[in-house]
SETITI-620543 format. One record per residue: residue in three letters; x, y, z of N, C-alpha, C in turn. Coordinates in pm, whole numbers, plus 50000, padded with zeros to 5 digits. Example, Ala and Ser with C-alpha at 12.3 -4.5 7.8 and 13.67 -1.06 7.14 Angstrom:
% residues 2
ALA513194943150780512304955050780513204967050780SER512854977550708513674989450714512905000350787
***
This chain:
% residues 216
UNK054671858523339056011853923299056471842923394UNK057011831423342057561819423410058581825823477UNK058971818223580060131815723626061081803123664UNK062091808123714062531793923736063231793323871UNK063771778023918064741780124024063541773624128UNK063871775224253062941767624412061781771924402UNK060511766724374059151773724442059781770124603UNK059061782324680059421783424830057851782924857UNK057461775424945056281772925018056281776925156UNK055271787225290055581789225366054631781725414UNK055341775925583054451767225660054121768425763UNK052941778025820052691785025928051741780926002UNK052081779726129050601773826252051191780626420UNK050111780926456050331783426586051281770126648UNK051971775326797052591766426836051701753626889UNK051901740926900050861730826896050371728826763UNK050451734326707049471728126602050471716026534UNK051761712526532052161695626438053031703926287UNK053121716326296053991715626185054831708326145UNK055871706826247056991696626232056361681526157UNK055441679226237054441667026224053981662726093UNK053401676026038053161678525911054031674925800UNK055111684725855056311683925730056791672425707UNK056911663625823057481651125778056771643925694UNK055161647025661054381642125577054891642625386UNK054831659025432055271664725290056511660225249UNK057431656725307058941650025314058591633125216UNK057521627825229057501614025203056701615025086UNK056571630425056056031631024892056581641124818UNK057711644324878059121647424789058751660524788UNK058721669624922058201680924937059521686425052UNK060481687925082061361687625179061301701425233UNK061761703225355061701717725421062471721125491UNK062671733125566064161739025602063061741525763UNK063871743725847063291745925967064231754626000UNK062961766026061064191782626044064111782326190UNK063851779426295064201771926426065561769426468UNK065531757426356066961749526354068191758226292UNK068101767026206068481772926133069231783326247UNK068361787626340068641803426407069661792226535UNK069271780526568070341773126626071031770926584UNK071331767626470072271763326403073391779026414UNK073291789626391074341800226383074021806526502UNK073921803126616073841803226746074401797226859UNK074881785426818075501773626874076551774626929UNK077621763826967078761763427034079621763126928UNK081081773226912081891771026859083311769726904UNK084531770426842086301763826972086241775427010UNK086581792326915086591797626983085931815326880UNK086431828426956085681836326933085541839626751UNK086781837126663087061838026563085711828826458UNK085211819926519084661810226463083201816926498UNK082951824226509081541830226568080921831926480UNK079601828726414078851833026286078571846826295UNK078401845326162078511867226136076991869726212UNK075961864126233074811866626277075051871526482UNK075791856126519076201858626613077411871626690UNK078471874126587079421883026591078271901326599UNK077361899326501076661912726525075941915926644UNK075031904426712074531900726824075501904426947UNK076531902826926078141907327040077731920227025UNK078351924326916078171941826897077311947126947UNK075621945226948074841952826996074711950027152UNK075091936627203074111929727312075531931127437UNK077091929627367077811926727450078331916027458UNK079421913527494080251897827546079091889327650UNK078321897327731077331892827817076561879827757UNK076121881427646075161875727587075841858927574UNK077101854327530077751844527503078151837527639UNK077901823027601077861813427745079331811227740UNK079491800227804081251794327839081511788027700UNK080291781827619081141775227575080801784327379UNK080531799527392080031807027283078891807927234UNK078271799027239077091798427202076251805727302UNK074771809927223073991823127295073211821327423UNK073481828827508073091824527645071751829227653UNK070961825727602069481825427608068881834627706UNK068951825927861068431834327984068931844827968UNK070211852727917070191864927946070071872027812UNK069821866927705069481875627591067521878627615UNK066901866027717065861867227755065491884427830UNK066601884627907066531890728031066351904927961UNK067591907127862068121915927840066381924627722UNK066001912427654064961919627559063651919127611UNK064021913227710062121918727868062571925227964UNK063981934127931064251933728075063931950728066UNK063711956428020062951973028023063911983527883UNK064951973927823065271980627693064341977627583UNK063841989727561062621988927448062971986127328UNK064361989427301064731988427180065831972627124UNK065631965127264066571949627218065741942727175UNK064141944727187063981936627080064071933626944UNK063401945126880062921952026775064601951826715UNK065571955126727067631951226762067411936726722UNK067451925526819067451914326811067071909026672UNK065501910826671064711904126543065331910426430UNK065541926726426066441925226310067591920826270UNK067921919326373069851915126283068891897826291UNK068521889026379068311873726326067651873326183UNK066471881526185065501876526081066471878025956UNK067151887125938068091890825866068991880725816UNK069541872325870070461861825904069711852125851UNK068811844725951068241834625932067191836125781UNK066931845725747066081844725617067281840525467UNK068481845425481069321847425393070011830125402UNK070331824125552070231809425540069681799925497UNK068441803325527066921797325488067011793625346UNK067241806825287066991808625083068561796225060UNK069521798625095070571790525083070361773725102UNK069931771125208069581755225254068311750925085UNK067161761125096066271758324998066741759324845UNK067921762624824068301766224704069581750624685UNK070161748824796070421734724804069561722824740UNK068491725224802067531713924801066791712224635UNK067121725924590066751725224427067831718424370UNK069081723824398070031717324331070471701324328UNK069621696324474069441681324451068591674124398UNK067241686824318066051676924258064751681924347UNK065151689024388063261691024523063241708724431UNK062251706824341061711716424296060701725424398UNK060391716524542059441728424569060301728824730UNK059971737624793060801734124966059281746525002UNK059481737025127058551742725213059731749525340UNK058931766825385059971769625484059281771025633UNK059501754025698058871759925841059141773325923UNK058331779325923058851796526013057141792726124UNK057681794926255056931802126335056351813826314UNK057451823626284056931838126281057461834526118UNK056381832626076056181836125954056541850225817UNK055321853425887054811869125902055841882225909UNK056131873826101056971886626154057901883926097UNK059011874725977060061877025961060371885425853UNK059201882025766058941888725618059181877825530UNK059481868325602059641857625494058641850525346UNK057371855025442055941854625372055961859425223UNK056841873925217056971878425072057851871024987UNK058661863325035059651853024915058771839724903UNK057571837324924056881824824967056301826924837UNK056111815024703054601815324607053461814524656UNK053121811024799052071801924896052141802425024UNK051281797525078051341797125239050531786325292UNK051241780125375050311766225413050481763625546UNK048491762925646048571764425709048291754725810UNK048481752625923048691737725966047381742726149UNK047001733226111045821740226253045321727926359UNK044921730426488044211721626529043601726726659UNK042271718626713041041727126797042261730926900UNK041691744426970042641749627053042631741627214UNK041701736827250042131725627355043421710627348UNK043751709827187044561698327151045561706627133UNK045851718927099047321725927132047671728227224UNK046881729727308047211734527472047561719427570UNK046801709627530047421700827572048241696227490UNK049431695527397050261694727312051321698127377UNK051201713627421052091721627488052321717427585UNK051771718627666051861712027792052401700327807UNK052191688727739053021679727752054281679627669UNK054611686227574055771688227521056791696427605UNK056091706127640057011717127702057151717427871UNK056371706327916055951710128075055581720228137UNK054501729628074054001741128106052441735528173UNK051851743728262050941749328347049551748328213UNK048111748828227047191747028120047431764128102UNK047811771828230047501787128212049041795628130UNK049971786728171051081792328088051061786627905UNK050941773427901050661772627735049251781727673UNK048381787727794047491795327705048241811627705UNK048501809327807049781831427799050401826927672UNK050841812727644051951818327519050961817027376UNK050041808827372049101812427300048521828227298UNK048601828827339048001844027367048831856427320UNK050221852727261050951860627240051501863627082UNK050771850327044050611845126870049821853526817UNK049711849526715048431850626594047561843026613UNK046311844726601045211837126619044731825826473UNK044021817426538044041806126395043621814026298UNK041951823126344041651829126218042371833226116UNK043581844826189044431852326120044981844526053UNK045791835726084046971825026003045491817125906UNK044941815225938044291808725799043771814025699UNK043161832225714042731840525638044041844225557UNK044981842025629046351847625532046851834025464UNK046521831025480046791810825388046701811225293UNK047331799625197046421797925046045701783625052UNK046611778725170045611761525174046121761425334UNK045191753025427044831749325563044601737225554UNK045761728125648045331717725658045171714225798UNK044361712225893043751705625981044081692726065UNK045101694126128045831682426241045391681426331UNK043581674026305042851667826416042431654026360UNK043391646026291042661629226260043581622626239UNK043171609526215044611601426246045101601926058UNK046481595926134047481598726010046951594325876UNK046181579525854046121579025695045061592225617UNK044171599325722042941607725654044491621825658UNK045401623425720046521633725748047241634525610UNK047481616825583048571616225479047451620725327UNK046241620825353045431621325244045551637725218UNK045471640825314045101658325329046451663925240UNK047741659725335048891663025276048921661425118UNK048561649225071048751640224949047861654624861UNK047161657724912046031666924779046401681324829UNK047461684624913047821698524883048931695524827UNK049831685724808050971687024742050801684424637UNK049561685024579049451675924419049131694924345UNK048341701724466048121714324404049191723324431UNK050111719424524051471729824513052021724724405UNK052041706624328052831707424213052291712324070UNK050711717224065050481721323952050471738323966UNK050901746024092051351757724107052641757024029UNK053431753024098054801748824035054751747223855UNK054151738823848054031736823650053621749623583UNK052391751523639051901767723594052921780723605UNK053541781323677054471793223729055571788923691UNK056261782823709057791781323648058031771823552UNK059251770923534059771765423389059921751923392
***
């Protein structure tokens, strides 16, 4: 049975691998995407004052405390850090649910935008893919990869990390295998951009005959 309304595309890679990089590809062949990153900043941020607090953030008070909020409201990171490594077993597992919660229900909103302007398909950059559950509202999954010596130096110069700290945080991911065995298409961000824009160009031609086949 057809349907209708956003095909949602998910866009998953280890850190380093160019998602962002990627997407801007898919962007220039009328493939647009929501970045759930930006998204969890976005209702995280600075607001005038406590009244103005996003409901994501206002629940985050409730469980975490006034502690958690900086001077100027927005989420004080180092100590929401502190607080979910800091020996409460249960702020994480707390945390991820009330965000993923939040940020998944934004996500569908921004992408349901983007139908209503004409972008029949949206791709949803998620890191944690997987861990958000977002994977199950996805028709697809698309996976973005590259040799693990070019992520690590990626990291490193993006983030100013140590060769041994961008591999701890590698180390704390999903492994390529995994993210590509759970894929429906892998695309490979080790060549220069016109063989990139080619790669992009022939998965978006098969996310648009997903799209024709499946919906209305």
């Amino acid at each position: 049975m057809k349907k209708s309304g956003v095909m949602l595309v998910g866009l998953c890679g280890r850190s380093g691998s160019g998602k962002g990089y990627i997407a801007k590809m898919f962007a220039e062949y009328g493939i647009p995407s929501v970045d759930t990153d930006a998204v969890y900043r976005g209702m995280t941020s600075s607001v005038p004052d406590k009244t103005m607090l996003s409901t994501c953030m206002t629940e985050l008070v409730g469980r975490f405390g006034e502690q958690i909020l900086a001077d100027d409201l927005s989420l004080n990171r180092p100590v929401m850090r502190n607080l979910v490594f800091g020996g409460d077993t249960d702020a994480l597992t707390d945390l991820n649910r009330i965000t993923h919660r939040h940020i998944l229900a934004d996500t569908q909103s921004a992408a349901e935008q983007f139908y209503r302007d004409g972008f029949p398909i949206v791709l949803i950059d998620a890191p944690v893919l997987y861990e958000s559950g977002f994977d199950k509202m996805c028709d697809c999954v698309v996976c973005v990869t590259a040799p693990e010596d070019v992520i690590v130096s990626r990291i490193m110069k993006r983030d100013g990390l140590s060769e041994a700290d961008a591999k701890r945080r590698l180390a704390s991911q999903k492994t390529r295998e995994e993210l590509e065995g759970r894929a429906d298409f892998v695309i490979s961000n080790d060549d220069e951009r016109p063989v990139l824009y080619e790669r992009v160009k022939r998965c978006t031609e098969c996310l648009q005959a997903i799209r024709s086949e499946r919906y209305e």
